[in-house]
N, C-alpha and C positions, 0 to 999 in steps of 0.2 A: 577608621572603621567605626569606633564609638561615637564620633560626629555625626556618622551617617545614619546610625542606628538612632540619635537622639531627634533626627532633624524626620524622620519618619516618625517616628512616635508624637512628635506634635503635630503634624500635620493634620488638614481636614478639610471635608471637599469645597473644592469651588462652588462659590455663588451660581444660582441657576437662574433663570428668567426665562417665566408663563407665557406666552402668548396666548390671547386668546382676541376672534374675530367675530363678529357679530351683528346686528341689528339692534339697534337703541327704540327702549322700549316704549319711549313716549318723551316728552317734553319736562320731566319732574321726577323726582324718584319715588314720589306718592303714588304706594300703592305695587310698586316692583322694587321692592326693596329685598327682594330675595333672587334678582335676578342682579345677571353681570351688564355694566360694570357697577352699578348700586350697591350691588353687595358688596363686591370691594373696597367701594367708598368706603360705607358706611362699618365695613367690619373691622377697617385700620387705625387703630383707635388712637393712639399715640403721634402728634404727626406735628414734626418741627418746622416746615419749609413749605409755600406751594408756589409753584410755576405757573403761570399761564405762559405762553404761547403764542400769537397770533399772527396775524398782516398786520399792518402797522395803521392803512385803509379803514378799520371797523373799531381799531384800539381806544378813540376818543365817546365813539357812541357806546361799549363795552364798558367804559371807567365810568359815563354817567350814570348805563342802568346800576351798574353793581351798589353808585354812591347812592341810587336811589331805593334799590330796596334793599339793600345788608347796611348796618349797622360796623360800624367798627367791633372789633371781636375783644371783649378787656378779661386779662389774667391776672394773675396775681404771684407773684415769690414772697412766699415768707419759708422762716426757722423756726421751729417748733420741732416737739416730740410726739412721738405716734400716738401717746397718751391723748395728745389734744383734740383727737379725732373722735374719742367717745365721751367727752364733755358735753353733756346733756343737751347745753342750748344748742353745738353747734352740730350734735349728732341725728337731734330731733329735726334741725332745720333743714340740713343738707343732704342728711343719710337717708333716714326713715322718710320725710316728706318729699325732701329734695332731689337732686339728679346732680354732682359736682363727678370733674375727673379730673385725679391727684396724681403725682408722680414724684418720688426721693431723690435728690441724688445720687450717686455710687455708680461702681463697675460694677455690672451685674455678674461679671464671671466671679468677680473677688469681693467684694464688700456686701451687706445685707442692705438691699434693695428693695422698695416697699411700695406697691401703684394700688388705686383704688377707682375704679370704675363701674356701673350699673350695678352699687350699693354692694360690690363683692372687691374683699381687702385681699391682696396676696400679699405673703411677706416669702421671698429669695434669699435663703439665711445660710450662711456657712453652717458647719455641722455644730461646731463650737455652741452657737447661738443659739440654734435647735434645738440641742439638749439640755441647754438652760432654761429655755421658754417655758417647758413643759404644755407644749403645745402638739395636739396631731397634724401630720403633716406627709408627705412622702418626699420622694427622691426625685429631683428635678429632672427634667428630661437632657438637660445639658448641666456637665458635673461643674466647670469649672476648672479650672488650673492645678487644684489639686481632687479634682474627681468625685467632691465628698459637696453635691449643695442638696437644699432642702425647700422644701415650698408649701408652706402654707395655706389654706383657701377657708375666707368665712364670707358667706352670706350674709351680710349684716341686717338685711331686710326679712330675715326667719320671724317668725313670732314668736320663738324663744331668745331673741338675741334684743331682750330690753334689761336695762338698768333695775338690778334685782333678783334676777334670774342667774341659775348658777353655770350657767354657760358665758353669759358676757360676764359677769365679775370674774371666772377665770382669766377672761381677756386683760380686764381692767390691772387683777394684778399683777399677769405677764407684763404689760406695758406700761407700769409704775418704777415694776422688782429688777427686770430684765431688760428691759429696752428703753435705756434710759438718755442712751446718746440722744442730742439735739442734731436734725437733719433741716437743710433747706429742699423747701419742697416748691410743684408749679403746682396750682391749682387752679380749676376756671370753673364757674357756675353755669349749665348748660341750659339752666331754666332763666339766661340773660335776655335780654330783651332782642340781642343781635341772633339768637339761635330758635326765639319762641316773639316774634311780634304779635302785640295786643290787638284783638281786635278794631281795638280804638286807638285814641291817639293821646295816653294822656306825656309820653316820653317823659319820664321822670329821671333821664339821665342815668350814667354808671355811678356805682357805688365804688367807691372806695376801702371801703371795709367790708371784714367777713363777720358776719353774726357770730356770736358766742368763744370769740379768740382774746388775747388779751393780746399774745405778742405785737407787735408793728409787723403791717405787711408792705412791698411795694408792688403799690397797681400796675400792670403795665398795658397794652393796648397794639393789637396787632391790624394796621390797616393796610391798604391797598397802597404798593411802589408802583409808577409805572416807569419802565427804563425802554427807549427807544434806540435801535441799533446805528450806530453813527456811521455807517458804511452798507451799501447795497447787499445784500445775499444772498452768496447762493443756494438755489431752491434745491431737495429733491424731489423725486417723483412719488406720488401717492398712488401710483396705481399699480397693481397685478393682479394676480387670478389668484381666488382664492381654492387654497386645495382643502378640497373633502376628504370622508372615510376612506372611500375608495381610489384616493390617488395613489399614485404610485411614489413609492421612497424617494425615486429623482428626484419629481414636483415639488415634495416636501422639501431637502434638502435648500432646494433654490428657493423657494418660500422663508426659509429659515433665513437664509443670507441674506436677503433682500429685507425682513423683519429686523435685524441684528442691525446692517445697515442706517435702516430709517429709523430707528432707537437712539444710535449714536448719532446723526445727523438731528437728531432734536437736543439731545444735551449739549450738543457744541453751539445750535442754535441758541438755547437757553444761556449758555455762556459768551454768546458774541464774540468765539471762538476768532481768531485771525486765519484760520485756515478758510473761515467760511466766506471773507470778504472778499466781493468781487473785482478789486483789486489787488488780489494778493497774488505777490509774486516770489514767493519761497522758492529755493533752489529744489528741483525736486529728487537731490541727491539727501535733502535732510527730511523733505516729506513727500510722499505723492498721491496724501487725500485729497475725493473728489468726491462728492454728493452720491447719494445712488441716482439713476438717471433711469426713464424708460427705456433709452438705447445709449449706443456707446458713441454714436457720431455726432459733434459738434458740443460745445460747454452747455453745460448746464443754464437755467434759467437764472434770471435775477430778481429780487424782491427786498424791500421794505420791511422789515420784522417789529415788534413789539413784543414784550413783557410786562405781566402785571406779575408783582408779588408781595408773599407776606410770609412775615419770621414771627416766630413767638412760641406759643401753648396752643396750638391749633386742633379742634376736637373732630371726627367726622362729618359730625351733625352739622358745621359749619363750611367744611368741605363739599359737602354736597351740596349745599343753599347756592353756594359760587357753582357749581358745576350744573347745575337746575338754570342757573340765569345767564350763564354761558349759550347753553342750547336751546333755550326762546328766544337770544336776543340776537346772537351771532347769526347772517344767512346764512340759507342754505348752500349757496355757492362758495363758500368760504370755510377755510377747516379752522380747529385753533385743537391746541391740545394741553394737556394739565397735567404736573406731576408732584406728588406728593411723598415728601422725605419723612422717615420715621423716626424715631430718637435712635441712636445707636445702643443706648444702654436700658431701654424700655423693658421689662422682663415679660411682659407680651406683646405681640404682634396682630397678626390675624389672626379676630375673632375670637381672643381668648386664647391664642397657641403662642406655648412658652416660645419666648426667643431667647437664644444664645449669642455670647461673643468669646470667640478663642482670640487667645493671642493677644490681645489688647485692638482689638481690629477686625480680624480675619474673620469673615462670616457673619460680622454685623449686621449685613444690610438687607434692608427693608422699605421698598420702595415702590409705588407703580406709577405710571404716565399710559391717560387714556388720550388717542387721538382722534376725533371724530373731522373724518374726511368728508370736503365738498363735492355736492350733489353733481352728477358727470351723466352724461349721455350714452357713454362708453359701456357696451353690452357686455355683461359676463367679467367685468373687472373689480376688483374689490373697490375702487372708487364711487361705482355706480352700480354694483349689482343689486338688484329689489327680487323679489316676492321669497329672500331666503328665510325660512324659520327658527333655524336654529342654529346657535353659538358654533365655531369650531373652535375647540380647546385645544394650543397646538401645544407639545412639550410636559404635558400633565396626563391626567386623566380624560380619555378623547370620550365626547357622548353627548346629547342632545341638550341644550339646557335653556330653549329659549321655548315659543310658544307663537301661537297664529297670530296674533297681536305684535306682533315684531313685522308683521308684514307692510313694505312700501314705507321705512322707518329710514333715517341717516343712518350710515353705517359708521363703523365702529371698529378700532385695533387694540387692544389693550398689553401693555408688560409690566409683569409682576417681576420684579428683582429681590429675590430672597437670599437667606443666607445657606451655604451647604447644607446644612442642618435642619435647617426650619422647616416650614414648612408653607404652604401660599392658602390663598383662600379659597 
């Protein structure tokens, strides 16, 4: 009984996943950058992993454009103390003028975890910590293993938050007196040339060093993998009907399934899964996946896949540049689709919303994968439906979110993988 009772008490809910379905609003995220799936790009800020997707057919002309207008993406790991963050040279360069996003080490349910992005520092502190800092703060929205975290927020771009001023010298001596542990951190310069190209062309190359640091850092550089599937695939179907306000719970239901579906059928794709090869001949006593299909009679289609990827410090701002040059360069008859993994231990997520991790695991995750499906003939089908205006939000908050400028646009699937707790964008 006492087992029972302790194995309830840590429990917490399953991860949930967004659908949402729509109209792509243009060719760029210039300019809709408050529309989906943009926003979601651009609001997931922390982001370790990206996918591509494709046919294998377009994957050579894809790898050239990208070689030719992104820039290899370069980060940096160094160890330093939080201290070294309001060191005048490198506060004035990166903070106050600059645009840099930073991330600590640690388990964010158990250890004090500290990110900084769009010049606002959180510090995720046991309680322990907190009440040494002598810092204001409140109560995290996720406690932690022992239910007691705390969360700091300073705006470092205030114009009371200069050297002198008796708001940042408090900082200075919290993070002298108090927070003295030495942390390895990621950090990457957003104002790099691979995330802001010159008008001109003088390419002065990456840097190696961070302005105003003394520690050693090691630069590192996130570029384009491409991995090509060594066995034929099989495909599934990108088409259904898309359900509205007014459909009915059944519609939705099979909607869902068929969405759930083609979700899992692209991460097996992404993994050049053996279930997906068109030679496989598994016993189907040990499995009996099969693509989703448009109908149930005869196997599934076959294809050629490709992947482009990249691992590293990966910021939005560069996520969407890849996803900008995806959708000018990719046709229109061809799909490909993109998905972007979060840090597991990031203490934000979307847009600013605290993330949690129980359990060493459970409810980490933080993920989406947009797929933008080839242009189809096919009336009234989510493949080829036109003159829709606005988003269907499935599994969230349902209501209108696009605009008349979405009209006669590639259409669009999108899945947010959050954690039970979290929350999406």
């Amino acid at each position: 009984m006492t087992q029972l009772v302790n194995k309830l008490a840590h429990e917490v809910p399953e991860a949930k996943c967004y659908i949402t379905c729509g109209n792509l609003p243009g060719e760029s995220a210039a300019g809709v950058s408050s529309r989906r799936p943009f926003s979601t790009i651009l609001g997931h800020v922390y982001n370790q992993q990206v996918d591509v997707l494709l046919p294998d057919g377009v994957c050579e002309m894809v790898r050239l454009k990208l070689e030719e207008q992104l820039k290899p993406l370069q980060y940096h790991r160094v160890f330093m103390g939080l201290k070294a963050i309001l060191d005048k040279e490198f506060y004035n360069n990166y903070i106050r003028q600059g645009n840099i996003l930073l991330l600590s080490d640690g388990r964010v349910d158990v250890d004090n975890v500290y990110c900084l992005y769009d010049g606002t520092l959180y510090l995720f502190l046991t309680k322990e910590m907190y009440e040494k800092a002598g810092l204001v703060g409140k109560k995290a929205a996720f406690g932690g293993r022992k239910k007691e975290r705390w969360v700091v927020e300073h705006d470092l771009r205030q114009p009371h938050m200069l050297h002198g001023k008796k708001a940042f010298d408090r900082l200075v001596w919290s993070f002298t007196n108090v927070f003295k542990e030495q942390k390895s951190w990621l950090f990457c310069d957003l104002n790099q040339e691979a995330l802001n190209p010159p008008p001109a062309n003088p390419n002065p190359g990456p840097s190696t060093t961070i302005t105003g640091l003394t520690v050693p850092t090691t630069p590192r550089t996130a570029a384009p993998e491409v991995t090509r599937a060594a066995h034929a695939t099989k495909l599934a179907s990108f088409v259904h009907t898309v359900p509205q306000l007014s459909t009915t719970e059944y519609d939705r239901a099979v909607f869902y399934d068929w969405a759930y579906a083609l979700h899992e059928w692209i991460a097996l794709a992404t993994l050049d899964a053996d279930r997906l090869h068109a030679a496989d001949s598994i016993d189907p006593f040990l499995s009996r996946y099969e693509p989703p299909t448009a109908t149930a009679d005869g196997p599934p289609a076959t294809g050629d896949l490709a992947k482009i990827s990249w691992r590293g410090f990966i910021p939005a701002e560069y996520i969407s540049r890849i996803f900008g040059v995806l959708q000018s360069c990719v046709p229109a008859d061809q799909w490909f689709s993109i998905t972007a993994h979060g840090f597991q231990n990031a203490p934000v997520s979307w847009k600013g919303r605290q993330h949690g991790v129980v359990g060493g695991g459970a409810g980490g995750e933080n993920l989406y994968t947009v797929l933008r499906l080839a242009a189809s003939t096919v009336d009234g089908e989510l493949q080829g439906q036109r003159g829709v205006t606005d988003d269907v939000v499935m599994e969230g908050v349902e209501g209108p979110v696009g605009g008349a400028d979405a009209v006669q646009q590639a259409r669009y699937i999108m899945w947010e993988v959050v954690g039970g707790r979290d929350q999406h964008s």
